[in-house]
matplotlib code that plots the C-alpha trace (Angstrom):
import matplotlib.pyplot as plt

x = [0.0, 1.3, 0.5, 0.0, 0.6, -0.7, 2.6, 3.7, 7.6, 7.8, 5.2, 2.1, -1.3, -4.5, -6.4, -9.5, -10.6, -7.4, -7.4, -10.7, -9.1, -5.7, -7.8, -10.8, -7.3, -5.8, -8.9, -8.8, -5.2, -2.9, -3.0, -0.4, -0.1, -1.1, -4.2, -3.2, -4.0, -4.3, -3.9, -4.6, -5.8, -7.3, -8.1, -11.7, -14.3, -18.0, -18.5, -21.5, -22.6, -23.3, -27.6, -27.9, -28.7, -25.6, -27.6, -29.8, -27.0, -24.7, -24.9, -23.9, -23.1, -20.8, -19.3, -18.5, -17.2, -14.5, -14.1, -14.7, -14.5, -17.5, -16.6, -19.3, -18.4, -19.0, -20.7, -24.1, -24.8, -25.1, -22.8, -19.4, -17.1, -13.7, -10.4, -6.9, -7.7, -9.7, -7.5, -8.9, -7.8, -9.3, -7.7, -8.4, -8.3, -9.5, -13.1, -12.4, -10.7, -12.1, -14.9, -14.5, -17.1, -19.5, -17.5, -16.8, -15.9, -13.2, -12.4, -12.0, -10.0, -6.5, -7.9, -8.8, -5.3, -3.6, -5.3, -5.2, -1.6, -1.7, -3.9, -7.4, -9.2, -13.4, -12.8, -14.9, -17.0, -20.8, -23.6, -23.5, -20.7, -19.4, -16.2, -16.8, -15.2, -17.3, -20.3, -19.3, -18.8, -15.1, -15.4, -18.1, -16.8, -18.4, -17.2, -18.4, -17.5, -16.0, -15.4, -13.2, -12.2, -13.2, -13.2, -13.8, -12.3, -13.4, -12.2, -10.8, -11.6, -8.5, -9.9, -13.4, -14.3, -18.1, -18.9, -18.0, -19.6, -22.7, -22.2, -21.5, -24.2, -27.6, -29.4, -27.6, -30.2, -28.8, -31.2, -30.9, -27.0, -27.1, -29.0, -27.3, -23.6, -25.0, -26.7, -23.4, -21.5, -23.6, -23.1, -19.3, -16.0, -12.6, -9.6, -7.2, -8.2, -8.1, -4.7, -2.2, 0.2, 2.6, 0.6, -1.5, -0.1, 0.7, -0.4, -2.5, 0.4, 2.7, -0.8, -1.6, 2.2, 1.6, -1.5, -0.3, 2.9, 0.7, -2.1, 0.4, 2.4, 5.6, 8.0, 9.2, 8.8, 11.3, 9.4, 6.1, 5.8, 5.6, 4.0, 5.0, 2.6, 4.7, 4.8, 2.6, 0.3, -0.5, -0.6, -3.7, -4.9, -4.8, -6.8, -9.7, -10.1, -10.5, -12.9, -14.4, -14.0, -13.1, -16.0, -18.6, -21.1, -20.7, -20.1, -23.4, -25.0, -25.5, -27.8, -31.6, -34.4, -36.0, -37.9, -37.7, -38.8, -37.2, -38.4, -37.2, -38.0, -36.5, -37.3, -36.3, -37.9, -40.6, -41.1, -40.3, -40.5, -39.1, -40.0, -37.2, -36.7, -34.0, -32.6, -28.9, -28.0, -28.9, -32.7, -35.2, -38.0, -38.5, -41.1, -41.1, -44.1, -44.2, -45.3, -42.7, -43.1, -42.0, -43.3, -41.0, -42.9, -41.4, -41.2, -38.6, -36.5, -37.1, -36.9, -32.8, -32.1, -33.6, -30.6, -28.1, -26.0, -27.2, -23.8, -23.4, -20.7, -22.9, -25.9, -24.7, -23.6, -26.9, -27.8, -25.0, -26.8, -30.3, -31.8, -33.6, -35.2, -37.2, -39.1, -38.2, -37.6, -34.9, -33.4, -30.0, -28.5, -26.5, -29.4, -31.6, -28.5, -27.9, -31.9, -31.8, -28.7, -30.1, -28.3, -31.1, -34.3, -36.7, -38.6, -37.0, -39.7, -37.8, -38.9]
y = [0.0, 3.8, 6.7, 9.9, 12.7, 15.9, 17.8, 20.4, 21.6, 19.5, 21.2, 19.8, 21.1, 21.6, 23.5, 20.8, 21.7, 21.2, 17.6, 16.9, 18.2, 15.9, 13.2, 13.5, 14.6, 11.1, 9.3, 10.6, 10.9, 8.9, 4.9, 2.7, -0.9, -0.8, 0.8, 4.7, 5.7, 9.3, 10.1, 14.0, 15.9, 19.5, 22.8, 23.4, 22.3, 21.4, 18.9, 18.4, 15.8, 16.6, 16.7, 18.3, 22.5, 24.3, 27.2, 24.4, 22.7, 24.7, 27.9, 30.4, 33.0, 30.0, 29.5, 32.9, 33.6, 31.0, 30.6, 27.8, 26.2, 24.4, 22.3, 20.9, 16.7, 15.0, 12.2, 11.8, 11.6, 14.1, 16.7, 16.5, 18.8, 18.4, 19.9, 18.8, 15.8, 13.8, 11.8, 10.8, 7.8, 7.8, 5.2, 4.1, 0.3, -1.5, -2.2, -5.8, -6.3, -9.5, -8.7, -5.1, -2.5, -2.4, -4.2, -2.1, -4.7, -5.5, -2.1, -1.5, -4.3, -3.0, 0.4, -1.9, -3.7, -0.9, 1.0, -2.3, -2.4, 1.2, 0.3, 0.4, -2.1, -3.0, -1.2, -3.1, -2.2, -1.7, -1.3, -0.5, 1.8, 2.7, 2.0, 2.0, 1.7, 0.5, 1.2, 4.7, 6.1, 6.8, 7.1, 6.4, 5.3, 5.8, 4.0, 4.5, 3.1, 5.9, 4.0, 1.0, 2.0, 2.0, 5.0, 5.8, 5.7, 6.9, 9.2, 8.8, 10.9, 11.4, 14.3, 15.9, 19.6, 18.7, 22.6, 23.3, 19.8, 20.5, 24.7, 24.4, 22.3, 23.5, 26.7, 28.8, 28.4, 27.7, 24.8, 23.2, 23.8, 21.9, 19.1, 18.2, 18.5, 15.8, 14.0, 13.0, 12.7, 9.9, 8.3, 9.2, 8.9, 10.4, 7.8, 9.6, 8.4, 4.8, 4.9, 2.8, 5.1, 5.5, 7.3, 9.6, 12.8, 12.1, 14.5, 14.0, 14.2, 11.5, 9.0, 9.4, 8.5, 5.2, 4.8, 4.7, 2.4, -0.2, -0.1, -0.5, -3.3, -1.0, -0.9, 2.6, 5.2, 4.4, 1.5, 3.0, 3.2, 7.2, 8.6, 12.2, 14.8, 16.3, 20.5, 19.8, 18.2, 20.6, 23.0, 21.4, 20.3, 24.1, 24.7, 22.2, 23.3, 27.0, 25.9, 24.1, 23.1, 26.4, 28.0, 29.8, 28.2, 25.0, 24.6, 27.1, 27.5, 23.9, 23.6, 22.8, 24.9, 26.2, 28.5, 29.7, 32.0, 34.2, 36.7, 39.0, 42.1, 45.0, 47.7, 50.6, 49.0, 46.5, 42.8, 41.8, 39.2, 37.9, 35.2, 34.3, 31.6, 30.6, 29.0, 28.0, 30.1, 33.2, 35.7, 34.2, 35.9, 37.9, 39.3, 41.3, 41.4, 43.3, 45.7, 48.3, 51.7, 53.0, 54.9, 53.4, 50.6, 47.2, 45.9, 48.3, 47.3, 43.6, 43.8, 44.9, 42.0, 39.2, 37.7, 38.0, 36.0, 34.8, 35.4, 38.5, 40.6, 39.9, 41.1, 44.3, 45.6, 45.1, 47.5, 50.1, 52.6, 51.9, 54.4, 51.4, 54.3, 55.0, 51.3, 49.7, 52.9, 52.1, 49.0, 49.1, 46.8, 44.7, 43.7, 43.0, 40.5, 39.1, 38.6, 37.0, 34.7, 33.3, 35.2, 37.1, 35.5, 34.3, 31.3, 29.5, 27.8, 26.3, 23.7]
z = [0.0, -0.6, 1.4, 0.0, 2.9, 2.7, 2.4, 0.1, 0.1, 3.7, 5.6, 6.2, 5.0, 7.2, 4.6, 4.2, 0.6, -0.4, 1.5, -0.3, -3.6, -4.0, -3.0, -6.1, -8.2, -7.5, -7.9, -11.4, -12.2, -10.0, -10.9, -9.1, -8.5, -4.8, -2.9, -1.8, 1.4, 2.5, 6.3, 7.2, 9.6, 9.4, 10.5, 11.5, 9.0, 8.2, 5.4, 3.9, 2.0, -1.7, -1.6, 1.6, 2.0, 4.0, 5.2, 6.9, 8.3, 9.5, 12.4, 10.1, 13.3, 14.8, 11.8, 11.0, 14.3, 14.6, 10.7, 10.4, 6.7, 4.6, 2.2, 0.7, -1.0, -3.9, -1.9, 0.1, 3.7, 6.4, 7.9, 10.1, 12.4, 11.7, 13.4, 13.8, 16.7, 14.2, 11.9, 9.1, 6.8, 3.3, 1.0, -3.0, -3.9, -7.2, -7.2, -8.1, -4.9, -3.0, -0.2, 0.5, -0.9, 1.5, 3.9, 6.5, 9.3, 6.4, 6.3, 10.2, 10.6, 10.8, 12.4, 15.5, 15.2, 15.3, 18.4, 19.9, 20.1, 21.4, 24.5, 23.6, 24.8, 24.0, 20.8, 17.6, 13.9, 15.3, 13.2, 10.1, 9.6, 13.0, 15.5, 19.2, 22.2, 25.2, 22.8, 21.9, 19.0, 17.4, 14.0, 11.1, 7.7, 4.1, 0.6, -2.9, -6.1, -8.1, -12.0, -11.6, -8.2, -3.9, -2.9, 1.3, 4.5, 8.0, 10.8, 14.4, 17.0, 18.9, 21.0, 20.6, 21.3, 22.2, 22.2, 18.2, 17.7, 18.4, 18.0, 14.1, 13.4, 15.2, 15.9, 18.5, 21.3, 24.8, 25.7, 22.3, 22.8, 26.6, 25.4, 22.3, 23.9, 27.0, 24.0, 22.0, 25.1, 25.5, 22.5, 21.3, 23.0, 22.4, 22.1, 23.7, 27.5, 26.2, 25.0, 26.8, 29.2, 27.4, 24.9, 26.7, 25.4, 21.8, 19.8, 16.9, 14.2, 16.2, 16.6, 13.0, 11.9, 14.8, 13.4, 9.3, 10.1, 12.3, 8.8, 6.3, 8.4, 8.6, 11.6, 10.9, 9.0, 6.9, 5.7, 4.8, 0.5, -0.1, -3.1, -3.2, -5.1, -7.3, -7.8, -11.3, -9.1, -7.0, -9.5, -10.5, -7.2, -6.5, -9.7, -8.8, -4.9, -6.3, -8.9, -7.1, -3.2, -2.2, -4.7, -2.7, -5.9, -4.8, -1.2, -0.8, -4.2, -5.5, -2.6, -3.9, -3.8, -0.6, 0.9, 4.4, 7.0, 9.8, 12.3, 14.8, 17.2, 18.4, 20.6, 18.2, 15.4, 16.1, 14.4, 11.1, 9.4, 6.2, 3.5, 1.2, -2.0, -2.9, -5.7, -6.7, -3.5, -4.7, -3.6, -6.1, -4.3, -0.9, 1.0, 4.1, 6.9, 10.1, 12.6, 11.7, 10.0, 6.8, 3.9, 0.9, -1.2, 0.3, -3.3, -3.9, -1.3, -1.8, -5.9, -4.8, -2.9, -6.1, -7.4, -4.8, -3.4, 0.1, 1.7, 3.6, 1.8, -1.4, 0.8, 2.4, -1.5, -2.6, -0.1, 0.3, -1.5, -0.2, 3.2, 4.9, 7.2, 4.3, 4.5, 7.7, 10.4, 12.6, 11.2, 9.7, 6.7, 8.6, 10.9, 7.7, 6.4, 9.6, 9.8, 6.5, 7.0, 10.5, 13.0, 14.5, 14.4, 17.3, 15.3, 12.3, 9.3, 7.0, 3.9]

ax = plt.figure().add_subplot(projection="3d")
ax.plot(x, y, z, "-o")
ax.set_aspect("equal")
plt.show()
């Protein structure tokens, strides 16, 4: 087996569009006479899967707060927090090969070896797709044939920040926050407090190397089968994250059709509410309601806002030159975006 590491010039990469990117760039360019395995690890990320709405997914307030990356992939399934304590182990093997798509407990199998020999201890493939220790959850895995080729692999959760976990992915309502933290405390574990001794304070870099020798059946590091990316490479890895993984048109945009509603008050201005559609990410219709007053015609102010962008630089341009005193008295533009982007709403409908 080779292992393709995600380093450029000797420094490693955290950027996870770019992880995402030299990994659909070697499914579709890099053919050798083993499986490839890529080991990484990453800054803070959502991933969603490819059918599923990112403005629906993800607390856009969180998100924006602690930048925190979306990327959206080219596969189904739901969303997942990211950061540097989850390893991830994505690998590419011939579709003919005996047993495995589908086979996750195949799959698994020299994951649970290795952590085996580094102390854990209950650890085994549950379900469908998951690894658990002592019932818990560790990691969930996905595979998908991709042409003549497996592609998949699964994560480890070498520490867990419970807070962004749960933060990043839900409304940011205090009680919603409490329970869902104390709900997948009780259903995933971190690895880290099962390691043997010995290993307690590795840190996520030294447990993925331990982790990739003890998979490929190495000793040292100086046995592991390194396929280096080569400058060209990256050239064009570069290329397909901008067009693509790092495009603000597909992590956002591709999302389907949907309409919601959002609704706020405020002392200075009273409520308003606002209807929006939206279609390939951008305003295809919008209505505003409320108890506010104003003497513009609303249509006017709504008619600027139909085919932008919903993403709030792209919002606040379309109304830089717009007096929002003359519709909605008292409010201000960047209340309006945050309104319309979920930052500031008391009720959420949403289809």
């Amino acid at each position: 087996m080779y292992v393709v590491e995600l380093e450029r010039d000797g420094k490693r990469i955290y950027d996870g569009a770019l992880a995402l990117a030299s990994q659909v760039y070697c499914m579709q360019n890099l053919f050798l006479d083993e499986p490839i395995l890529f080991p990484y690890n990453c800054d803070p990320k959502i991933e969603i899967g490819e059918f599923q709405n990112a403005r629906q997914e993800i607390n856009q307030e969180y998100v924006d707060e602690h930048k925190i990356q979306v990327v959206r992939r080219d596969t189904g399934g739901g969303s997942v927090y990211c950061d540097r304590h989850g390893i991830n182990f994505c690998f590419l093997a011939d579709a003919a090969t005996p047993d495995l798509y589908g086979n996750f407990a195949k799959m698994y199998a020299p994951a649970i070896k290795a952590l085996k020999k580094l102390g854990v201890k209950n650890i085994e493939d549950s379900g469908r797709n998951d690894l658990t220790i002592d019932g818990k959850k560790v990691s969930g895995g996905a595979m998908a044939i991709v042409g003549d080729r497996i592609y998949g692999g699964f994560s480890l959760l070498l520490d867990i920040d419970y807070d962004a976990m749960v933060r990043s992915l839900t409304p940011n309502e205090k009680k919603l926050i409490s329970k869902g933290i104390q709900s997948v405390k009780a259903r995933v574990t971190d690895i880290r407090s099962h390691l043997a001794p010995k290993y307690q304070n590795v840190t996520p870099e030294e447990f993925m190397s331990l982790m990739t020798q003890e998979m490929v059946g190495a000793r040292s590091d100086d046995e592991i089968k390194y396929h280096d990316l080569t400058d060209d490479d990256w050239k064009k890895i570069d290329a397909l994250a901008a067009k693509k993984y790092k495009n603000w048109d597909w992590n956002f945009g591709a999302a389907p059709e949907y309409k919601y509603e959002y609704d706020m008050h405020l002392d200075a201005v009273g409520t308003v509410e606002i209807y929006v559609d939206i279609e390939k990410g951008r305003v295809k219709a919008c209505k505003i309601y409320g108890d506010f007053f104003g003497k513009g015609d609303l249509s006017e102010l709504t008619n600027r806002l139909v085919g932008t962008r919903m993403r709030e630089d792209d919002l606040m341009d379309a109304l830089k030159d717009v007096d929002l005193d003359v519709y909605i008295k008292g409010l201000h533009a960047d209340q309006l975006v945050d309104l319309m982007l979920g930052k500031m709403q008391s009720k959420v409908k949403a289809h």
